[in-house]
ROFI-340496 format. One record per residue: residue in three letters; x, y, z of N, C-alpha, C, CB in turn. Coordinates in steps of 0.02 Angstrom, whole numbers, padded with zeros to 5 digits, always signed. Atoms other than C-alpha are relative to their C-alpha. Glycine has a CB too. Layout:
N
ALAXYZXYZXYZXYZ
...
% end
This chain:
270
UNK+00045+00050-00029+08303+01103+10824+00039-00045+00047-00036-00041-00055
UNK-00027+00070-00058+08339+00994+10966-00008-00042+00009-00001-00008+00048
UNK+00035+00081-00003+08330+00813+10971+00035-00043+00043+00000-00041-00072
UNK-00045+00055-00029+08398+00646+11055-00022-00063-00002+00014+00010+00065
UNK-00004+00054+00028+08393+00485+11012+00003-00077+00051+00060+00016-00041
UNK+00001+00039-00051+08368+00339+11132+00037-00066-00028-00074-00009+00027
UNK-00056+00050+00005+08523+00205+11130-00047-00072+00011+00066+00015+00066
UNK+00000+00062-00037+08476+00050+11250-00084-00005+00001+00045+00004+00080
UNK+00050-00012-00048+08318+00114+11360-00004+00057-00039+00010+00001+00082
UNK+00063-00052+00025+08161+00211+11325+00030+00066+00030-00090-00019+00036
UNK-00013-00075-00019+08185+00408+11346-00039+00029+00041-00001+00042-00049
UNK+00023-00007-00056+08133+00464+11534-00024+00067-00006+00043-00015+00050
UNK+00035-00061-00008+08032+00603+11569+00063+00055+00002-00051-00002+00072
UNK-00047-00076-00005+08192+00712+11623+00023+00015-00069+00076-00003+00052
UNK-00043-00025+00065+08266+00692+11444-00052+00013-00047+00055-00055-00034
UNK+00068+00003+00028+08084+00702+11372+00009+00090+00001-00073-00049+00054
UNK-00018-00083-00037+08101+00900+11476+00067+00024-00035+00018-00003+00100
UNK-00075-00032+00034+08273+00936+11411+00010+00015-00054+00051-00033+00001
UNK-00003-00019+00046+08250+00934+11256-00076+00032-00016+00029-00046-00034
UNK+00063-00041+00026+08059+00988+11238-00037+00010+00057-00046-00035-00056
UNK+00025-00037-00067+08006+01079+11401-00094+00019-00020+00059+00089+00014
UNK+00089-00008+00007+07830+01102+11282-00033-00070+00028-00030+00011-00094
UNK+00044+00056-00024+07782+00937+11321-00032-00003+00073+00039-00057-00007
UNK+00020-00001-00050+07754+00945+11499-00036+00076+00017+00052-00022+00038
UNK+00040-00053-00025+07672+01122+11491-00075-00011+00013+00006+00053-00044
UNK+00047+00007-00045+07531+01132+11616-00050+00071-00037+00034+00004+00087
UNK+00034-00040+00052+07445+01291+11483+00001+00014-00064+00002+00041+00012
UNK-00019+00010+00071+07425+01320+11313+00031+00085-00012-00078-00030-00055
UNK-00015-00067-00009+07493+01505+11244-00066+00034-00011+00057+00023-00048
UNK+00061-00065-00049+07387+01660+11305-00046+00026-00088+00071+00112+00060
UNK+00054+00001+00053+07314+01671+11110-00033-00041-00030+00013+00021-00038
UNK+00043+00041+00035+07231+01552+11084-00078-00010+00015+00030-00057+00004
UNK+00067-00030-00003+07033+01563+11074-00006-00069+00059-00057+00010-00086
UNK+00011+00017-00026+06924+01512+11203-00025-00070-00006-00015+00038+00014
UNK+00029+00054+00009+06852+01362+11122+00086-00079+00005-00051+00020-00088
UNK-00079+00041+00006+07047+01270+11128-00003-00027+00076+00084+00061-00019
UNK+00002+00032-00060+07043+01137+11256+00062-00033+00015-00053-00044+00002
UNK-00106+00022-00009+07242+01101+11336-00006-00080+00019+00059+00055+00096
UNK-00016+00062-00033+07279+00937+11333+00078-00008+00005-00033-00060-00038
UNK-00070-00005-00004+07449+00923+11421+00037-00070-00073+00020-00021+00102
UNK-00006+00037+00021+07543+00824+11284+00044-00069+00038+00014+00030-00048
UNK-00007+00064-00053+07638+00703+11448-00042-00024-00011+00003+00002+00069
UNK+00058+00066-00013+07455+00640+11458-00010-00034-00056-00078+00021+00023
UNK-00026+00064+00040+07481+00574+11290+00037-00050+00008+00023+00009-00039
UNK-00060+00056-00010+07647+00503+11324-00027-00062+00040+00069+00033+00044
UNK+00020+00063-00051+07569+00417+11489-00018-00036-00040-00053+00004+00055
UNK+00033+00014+00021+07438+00371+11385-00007-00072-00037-00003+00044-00020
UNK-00033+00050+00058+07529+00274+11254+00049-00049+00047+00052+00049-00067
UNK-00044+00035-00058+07666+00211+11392-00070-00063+00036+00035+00080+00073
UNK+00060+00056-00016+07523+00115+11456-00032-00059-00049-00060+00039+00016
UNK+00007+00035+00044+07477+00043+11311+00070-00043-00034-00034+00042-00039
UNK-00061+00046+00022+07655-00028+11287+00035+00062-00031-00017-00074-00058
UNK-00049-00022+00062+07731+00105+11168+00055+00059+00054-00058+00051-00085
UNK-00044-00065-00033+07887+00222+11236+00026+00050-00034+00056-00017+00032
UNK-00047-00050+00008+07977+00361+11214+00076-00015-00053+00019+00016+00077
UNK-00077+00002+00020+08126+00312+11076+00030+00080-00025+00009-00059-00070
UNK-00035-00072+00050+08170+00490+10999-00043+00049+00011+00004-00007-00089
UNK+00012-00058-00023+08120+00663+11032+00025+00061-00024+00012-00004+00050
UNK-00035-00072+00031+08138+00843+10946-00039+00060+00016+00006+00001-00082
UNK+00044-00049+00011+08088+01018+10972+00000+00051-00047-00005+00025+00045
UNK-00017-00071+00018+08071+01177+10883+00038+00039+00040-00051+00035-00007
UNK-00042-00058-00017+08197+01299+10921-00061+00074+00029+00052+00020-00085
UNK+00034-00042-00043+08105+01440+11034+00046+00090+00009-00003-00051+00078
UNK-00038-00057-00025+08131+01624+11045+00000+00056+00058-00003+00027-00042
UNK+00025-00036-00059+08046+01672+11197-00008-00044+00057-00063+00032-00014
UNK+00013+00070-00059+08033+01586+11361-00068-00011+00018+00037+00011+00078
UNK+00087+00018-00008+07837+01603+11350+00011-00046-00067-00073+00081-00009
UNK+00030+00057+00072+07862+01507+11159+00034-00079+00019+00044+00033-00102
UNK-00023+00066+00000+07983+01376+11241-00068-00054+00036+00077+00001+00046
UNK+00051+00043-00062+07831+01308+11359-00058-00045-00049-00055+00072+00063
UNK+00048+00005+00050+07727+01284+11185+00023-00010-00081-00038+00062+00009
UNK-00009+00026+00058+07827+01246+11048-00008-00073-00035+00048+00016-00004
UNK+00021+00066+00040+07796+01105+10928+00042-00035-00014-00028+00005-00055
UNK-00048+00057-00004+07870+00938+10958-00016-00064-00010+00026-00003+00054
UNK+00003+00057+00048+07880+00788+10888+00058-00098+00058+00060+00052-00101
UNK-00028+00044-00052+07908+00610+11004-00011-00064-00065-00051-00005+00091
UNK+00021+00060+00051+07927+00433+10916+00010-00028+00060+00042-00028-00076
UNK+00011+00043-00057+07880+00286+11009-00010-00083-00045-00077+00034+00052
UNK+00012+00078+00044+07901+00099+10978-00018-00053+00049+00074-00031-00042
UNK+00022+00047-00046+07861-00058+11090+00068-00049+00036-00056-00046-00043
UNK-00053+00020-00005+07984-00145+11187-00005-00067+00037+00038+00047+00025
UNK+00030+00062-00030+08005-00328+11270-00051-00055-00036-00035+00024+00055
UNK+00030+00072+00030+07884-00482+11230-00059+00037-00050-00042-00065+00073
UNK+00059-00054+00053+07747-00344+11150+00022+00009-00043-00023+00068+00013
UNK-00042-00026+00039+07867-00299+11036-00051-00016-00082+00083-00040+00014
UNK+00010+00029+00044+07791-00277+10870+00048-00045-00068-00031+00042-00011
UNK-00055+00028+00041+07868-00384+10741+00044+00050-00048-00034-00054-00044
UNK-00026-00039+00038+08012-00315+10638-00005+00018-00085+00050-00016+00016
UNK+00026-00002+00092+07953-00260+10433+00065+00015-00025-00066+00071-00031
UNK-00049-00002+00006+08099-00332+10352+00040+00049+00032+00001-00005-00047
UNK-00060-00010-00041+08240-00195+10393-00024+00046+00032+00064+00013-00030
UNK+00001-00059-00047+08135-00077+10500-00040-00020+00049-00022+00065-00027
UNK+00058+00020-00068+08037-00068+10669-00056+00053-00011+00036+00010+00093
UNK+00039-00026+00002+07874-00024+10667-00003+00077+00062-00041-00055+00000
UNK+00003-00047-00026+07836+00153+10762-00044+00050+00000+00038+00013-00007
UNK+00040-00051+00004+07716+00283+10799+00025+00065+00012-00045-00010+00036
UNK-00026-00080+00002+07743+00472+10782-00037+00041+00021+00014+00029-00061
UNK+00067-00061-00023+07656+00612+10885+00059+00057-00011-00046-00004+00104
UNK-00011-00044+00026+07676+00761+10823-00048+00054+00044-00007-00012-00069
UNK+00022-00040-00054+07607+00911+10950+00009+00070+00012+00019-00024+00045
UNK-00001-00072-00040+07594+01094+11011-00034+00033+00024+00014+00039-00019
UNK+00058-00024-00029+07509+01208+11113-00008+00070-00027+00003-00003+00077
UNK+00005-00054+00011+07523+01356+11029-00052+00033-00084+00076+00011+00008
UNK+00049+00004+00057+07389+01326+10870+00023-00025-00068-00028+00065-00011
UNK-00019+00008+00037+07512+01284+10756-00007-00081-00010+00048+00035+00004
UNK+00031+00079+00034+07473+01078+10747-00047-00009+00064+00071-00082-00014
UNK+00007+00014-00037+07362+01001+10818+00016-00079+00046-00039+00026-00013
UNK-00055+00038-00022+07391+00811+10883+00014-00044-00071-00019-00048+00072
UNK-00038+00048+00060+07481+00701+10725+00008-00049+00012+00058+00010-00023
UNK-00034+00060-00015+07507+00525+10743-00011-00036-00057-00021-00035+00061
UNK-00020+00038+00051+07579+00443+10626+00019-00057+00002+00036+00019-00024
UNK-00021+00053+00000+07620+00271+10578+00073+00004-00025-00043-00038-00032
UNK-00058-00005+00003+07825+00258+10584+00018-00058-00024+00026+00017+00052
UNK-00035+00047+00009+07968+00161+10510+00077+00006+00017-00012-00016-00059
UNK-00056-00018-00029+08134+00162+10620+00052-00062-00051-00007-00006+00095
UNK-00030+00061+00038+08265+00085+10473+00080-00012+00039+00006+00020-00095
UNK-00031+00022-00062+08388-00009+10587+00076+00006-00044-00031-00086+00039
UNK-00061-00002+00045+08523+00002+10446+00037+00058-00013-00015-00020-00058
UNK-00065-00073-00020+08570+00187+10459-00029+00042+00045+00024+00060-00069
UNK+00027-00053-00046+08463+00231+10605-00044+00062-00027+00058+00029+00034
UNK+00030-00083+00014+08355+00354+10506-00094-00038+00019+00020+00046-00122
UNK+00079+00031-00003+08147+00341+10529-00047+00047-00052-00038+00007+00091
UNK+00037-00015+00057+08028+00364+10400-00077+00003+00037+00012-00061-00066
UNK+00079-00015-00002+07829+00412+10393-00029-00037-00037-00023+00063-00020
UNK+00040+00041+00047+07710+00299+10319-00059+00040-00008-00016-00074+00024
UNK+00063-00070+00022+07574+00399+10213-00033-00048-00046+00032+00089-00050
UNK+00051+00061+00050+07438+00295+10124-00067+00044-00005-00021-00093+00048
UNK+00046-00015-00015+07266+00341+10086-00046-00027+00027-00012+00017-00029
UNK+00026+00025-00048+07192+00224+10200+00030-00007+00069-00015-00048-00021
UNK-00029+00004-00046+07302+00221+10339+00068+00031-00001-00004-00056+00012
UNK-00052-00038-00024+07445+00300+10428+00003+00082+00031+00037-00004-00052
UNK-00011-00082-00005+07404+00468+10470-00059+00017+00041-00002+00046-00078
UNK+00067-00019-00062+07274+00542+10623+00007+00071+00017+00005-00045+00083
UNK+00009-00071-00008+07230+00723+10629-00042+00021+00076-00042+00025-00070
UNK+00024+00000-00049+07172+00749+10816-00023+00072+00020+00039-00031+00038
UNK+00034-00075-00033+07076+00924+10887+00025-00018+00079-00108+00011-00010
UNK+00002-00019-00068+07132+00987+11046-00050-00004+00043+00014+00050+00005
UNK+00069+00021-00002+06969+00904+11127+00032-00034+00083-00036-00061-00079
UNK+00004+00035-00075+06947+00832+11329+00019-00067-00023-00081+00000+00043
UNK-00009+00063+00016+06952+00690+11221+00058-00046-00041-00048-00005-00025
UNK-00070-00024+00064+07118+00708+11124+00044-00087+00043+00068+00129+00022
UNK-00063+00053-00029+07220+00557+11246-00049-00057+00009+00049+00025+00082
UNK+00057+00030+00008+07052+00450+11222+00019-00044-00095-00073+00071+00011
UNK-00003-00004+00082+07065+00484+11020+00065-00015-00027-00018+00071-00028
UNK-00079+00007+00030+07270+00450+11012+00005-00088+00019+00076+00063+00053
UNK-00021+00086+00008+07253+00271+11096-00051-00026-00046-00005-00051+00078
UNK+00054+00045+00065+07116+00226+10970+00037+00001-00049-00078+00032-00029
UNK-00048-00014+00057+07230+00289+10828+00035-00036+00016+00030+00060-00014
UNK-00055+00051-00020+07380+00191+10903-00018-00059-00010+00021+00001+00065
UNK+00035+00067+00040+07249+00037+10875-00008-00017-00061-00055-00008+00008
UNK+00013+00016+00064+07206+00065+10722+00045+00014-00031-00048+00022-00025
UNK-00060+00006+00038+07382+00087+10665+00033-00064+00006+00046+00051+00018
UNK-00033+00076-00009+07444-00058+10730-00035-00059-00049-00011-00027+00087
UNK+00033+00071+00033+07300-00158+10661+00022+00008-00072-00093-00009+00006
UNK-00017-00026+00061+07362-00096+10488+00104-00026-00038-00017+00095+00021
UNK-00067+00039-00006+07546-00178+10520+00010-00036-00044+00012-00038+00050
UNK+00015+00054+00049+07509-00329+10421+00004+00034-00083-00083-00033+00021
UNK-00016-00034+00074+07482-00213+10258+00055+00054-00018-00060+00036-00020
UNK-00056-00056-00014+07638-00087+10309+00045-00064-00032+00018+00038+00096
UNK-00035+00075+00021+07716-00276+10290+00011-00014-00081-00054-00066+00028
UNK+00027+00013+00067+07637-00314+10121+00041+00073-00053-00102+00001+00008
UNK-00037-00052+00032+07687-00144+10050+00076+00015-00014-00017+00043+00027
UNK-00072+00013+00024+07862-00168+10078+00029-00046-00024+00036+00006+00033
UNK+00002+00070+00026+07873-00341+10033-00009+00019-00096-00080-00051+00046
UNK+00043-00017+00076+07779-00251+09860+00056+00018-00019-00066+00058-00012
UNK-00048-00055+00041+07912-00135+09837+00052-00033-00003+00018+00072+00031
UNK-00062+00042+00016+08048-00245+09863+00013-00048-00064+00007-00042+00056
UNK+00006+00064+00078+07996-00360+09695-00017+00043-00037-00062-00071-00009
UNK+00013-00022+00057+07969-00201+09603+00066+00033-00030-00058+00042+00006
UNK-00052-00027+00025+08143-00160+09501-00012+00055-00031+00030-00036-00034
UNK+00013-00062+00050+08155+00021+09425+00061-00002-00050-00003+00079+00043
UNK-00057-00043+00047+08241+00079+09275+00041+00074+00016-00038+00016-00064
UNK-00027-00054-00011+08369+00215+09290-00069+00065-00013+00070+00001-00051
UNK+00048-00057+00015+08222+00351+09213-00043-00006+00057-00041-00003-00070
UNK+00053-00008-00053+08112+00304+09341+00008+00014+00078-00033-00055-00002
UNK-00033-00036-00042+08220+00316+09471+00018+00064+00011+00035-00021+00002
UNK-00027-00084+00001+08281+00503+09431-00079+00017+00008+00050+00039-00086
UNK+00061-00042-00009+08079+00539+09424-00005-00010+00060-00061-00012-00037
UNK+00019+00009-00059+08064+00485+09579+00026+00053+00062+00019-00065+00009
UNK-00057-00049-00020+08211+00586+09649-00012+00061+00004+00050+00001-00038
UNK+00016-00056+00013+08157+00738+09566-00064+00008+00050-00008+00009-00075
UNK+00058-00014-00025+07998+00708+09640+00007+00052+00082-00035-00077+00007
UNK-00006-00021-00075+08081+00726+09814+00027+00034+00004+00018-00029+00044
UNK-00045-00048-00010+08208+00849+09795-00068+00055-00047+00095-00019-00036
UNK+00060-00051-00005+08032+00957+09745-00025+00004+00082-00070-00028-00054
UNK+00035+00017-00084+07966+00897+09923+00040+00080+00026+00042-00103+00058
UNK-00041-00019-00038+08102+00977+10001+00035+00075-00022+00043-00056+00007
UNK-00012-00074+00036+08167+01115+09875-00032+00062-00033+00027-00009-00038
UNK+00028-00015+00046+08043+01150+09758+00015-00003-00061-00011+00037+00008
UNK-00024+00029+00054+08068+01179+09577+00064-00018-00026-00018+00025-00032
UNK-00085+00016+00022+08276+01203+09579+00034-00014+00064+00045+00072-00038
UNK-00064+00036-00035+08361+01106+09686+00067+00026+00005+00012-00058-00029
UNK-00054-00020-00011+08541+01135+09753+00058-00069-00033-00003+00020+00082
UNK-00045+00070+00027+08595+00945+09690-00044-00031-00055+00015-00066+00067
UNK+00047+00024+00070+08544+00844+09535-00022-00061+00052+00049-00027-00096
UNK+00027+00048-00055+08419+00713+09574+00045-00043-00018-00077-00027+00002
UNK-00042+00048+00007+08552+00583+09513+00022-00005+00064+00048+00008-00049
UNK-00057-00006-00050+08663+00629+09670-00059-00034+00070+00039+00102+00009
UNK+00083+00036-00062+08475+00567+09797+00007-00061-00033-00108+00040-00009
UNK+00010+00059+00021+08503+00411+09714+00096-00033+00031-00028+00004-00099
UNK-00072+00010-00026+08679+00394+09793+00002-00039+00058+00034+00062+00017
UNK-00005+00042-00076+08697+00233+09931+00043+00016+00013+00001-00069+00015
UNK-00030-00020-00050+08770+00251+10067+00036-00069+00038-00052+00041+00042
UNK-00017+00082-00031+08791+00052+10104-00013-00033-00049-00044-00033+00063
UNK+00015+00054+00051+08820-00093+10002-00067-00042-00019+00040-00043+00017
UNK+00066+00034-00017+08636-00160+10049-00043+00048-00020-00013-00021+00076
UNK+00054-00061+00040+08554-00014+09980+00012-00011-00085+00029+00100+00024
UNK-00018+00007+00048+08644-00026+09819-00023-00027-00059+00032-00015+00012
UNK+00024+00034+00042+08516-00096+09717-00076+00040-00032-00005-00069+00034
UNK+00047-00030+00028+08378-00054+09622-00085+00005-00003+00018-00011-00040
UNK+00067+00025-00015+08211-00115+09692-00029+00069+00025-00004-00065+00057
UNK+00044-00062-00022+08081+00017+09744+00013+00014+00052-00067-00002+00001
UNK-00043+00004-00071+08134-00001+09920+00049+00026+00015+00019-00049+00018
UNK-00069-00025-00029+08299+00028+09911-00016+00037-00035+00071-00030+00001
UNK-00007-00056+00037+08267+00168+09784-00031+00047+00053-00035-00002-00073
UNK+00055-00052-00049+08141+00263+09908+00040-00012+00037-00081-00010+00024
UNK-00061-00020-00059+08263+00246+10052+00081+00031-00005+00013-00064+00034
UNK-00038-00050+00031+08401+00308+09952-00013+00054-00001+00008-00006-00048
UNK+00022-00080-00003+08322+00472+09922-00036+00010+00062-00051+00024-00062
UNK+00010-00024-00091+08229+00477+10091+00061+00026+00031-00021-00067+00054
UNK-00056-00013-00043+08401+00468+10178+00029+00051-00010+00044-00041+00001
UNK-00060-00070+00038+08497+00597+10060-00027+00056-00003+00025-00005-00081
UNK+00046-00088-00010+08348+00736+10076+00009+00009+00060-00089+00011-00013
UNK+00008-00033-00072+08333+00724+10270+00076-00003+00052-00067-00049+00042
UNK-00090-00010-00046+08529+00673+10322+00034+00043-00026+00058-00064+00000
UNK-00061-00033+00033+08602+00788+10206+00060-00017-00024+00017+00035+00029
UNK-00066+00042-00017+08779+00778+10170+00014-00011-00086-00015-00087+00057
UNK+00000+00009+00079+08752+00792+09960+00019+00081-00028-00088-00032-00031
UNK-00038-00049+00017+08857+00897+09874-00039+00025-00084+00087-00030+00002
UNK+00047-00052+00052+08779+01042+09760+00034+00027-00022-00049+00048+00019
UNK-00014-00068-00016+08778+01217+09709-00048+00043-00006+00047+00024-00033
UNK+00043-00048-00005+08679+01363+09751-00031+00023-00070+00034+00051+00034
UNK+00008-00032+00047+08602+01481+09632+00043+00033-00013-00041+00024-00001
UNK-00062-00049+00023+08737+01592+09639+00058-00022-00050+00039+00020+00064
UNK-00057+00051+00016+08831+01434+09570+00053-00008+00071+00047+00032-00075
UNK-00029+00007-00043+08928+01440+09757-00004-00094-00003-00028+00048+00060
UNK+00008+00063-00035+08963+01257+09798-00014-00011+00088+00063-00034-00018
UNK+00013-00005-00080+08875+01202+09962+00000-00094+00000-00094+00055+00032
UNK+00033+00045-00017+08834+01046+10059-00059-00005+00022+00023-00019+00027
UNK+00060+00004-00006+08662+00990+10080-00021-00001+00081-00020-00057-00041
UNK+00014+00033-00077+08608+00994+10268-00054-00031+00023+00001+00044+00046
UNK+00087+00055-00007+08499+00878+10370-00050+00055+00005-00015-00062+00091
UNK+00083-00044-00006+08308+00931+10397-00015+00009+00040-00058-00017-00017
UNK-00017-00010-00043+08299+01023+10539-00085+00026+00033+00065+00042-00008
UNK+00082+00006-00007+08115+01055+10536-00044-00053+00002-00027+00026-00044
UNK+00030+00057-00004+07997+00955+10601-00065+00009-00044-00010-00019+00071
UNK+00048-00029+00054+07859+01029+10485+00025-00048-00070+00013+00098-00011
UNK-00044+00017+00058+07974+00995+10338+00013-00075-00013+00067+00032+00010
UNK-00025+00078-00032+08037+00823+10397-00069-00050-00011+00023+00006+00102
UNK+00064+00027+00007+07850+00774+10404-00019-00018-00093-00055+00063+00040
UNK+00035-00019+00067+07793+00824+10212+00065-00026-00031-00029+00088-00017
UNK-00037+00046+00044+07947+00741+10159-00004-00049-00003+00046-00003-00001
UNK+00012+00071-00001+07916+00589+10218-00086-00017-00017+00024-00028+00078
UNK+00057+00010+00018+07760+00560+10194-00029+00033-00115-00036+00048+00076
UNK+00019-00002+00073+07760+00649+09995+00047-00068-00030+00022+00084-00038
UNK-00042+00050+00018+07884+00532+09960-00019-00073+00006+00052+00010+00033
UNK+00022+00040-00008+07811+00406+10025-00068-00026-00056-00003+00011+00060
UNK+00070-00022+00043+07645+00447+09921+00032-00003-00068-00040+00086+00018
UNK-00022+00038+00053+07754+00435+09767+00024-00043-00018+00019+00013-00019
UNK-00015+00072+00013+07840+00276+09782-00075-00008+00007+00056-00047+00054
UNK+00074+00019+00017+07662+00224+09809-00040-00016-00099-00039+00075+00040
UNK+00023+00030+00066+07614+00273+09648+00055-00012-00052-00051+00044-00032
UNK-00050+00024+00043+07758+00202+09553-00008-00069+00005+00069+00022+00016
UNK+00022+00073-00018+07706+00043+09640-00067-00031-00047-00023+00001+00083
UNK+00050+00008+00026+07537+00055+09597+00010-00010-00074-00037+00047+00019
UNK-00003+00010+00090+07565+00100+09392+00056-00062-00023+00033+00085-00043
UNK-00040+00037+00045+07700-00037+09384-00066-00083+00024+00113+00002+00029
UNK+00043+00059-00027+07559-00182+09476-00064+00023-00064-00027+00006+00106
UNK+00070-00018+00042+07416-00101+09355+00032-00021-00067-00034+00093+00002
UNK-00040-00010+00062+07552-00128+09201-00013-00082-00029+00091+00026+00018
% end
């Protein structure tokens, strides 16, 4: 997978092309039924660029044909920049996530994001009221993404509240490893290559603690940066690698997310 990461300044159309040449395709691929209406995904980008949000980060699928590079499925994050700026939720910036392809395999995704400024990684926010927009390839698709982009934003205030929640909720060691396990299922299924103890491993002195917060960004970080030492089934010892799928990358963040949730929930109901 190919990605890049925006330093200073928003990420320009040429580096937008360089790494995901689907975005600017002017057709969708040659199977897809007649009822599939192309919306270039640029006219999103504009779309949103207008509305304040840019270009920070960018990935594609890996392509094996030069008809699949024009249409593979890619994935842009975008945040606000200057006096618009939305405010910062404690240690992360708010962010939206489109998720895209022309080839039937998604259709448009936008997600509500969390870019955490402390090791540069970005997270998915998954709720059952908010965070998540399932869009149809429709005339009306760059219509239907800035409404979503509204109604994510307006939802800020409780993205706020939720972490604020988790931060005053302390876990016990047991509840922590369930949690762990939970995610190294996300990502592995039932046998894992590392114990969940080792997803509970900071990486910074500011993580190092035990609140719901820092527990869920602990294991977020250590499933999708990799870098956690295992061993196979064979018993081989390996290292864990990052998540190189944007499919994958998605359903981690977001299950994970969906279980801190309810760990939140049963300890506020307690």
């Amino acid at each position: 997978m190919r990605q890049l990461q925006a330093t200073t300044h928003a990420i320009s159309d040429s580096g937008l092309f360089k790494v995901a040449p689907s975005i600017f395709a002017d057709e969708p691929d040659f199977e897809v039924s007649d009822r599939y209406s192309f919306v270039p995904t640029i006219k999103i980008v504009d779309t949103l660029r207008d509305a304040g949000w840019f270009p920070s980060f960018v990935s594609s699928c890996n392509s094996r044909s030069d008809q699949g590079i024009a249409v593979a499925k890619h994935q842009i994050r975008f945040r606000q920049s200057g006096a618009g700026t939305i405010r910062n939720l404690n240690d992360s910036i708010m962010e939206l996530v489109l998720t895209n392809s022309h080839d039937r395999s998604s259709g448009f995704l936008l997600d509500a994001g969390l870019f955490r400024k402390v090791c540069d990684n970005g997270l998915i926010v998954k709720d059952s009221d908010f965070g998540s927009f399932k869009i149809r390839h429709t005339g009306d698709a760059n219509v239907l993404v800035a409404e979503a982009a509204e109604t994510i934003v307006k939802d800020v205030p409780r993205i706020q509240e939720i972490i604020s929640e988790w931060e005053c909720i302390d876990l016990d060691e047991h509840t922590q490893l369930q949690l762990a396990t939970r995610g190294s299922a996300l990502r592995w299924g039932e046998t894992g290559p590392v114990q969940a103890k080792t997803l509970l491993t900071p990486h910074r002195y500011a993580d190092n603690k035990n609140d719901l917060w820092s527990t869920f960004n602990r294991i977020q970080e250590n499933l999708m940066q990799g870098g956690s030492r295992g061993r196979a089934r064979t018993g081989r010892r390996l290292t864990t690698r990052a998540v190189s799928s944007i499919d994958v990358g998605r359903k981690i963040n977001q299950g994970l997310w969906e279980a801190a949730a309810e760990v939140a929930a049963e300890r506020i109901a307690a």
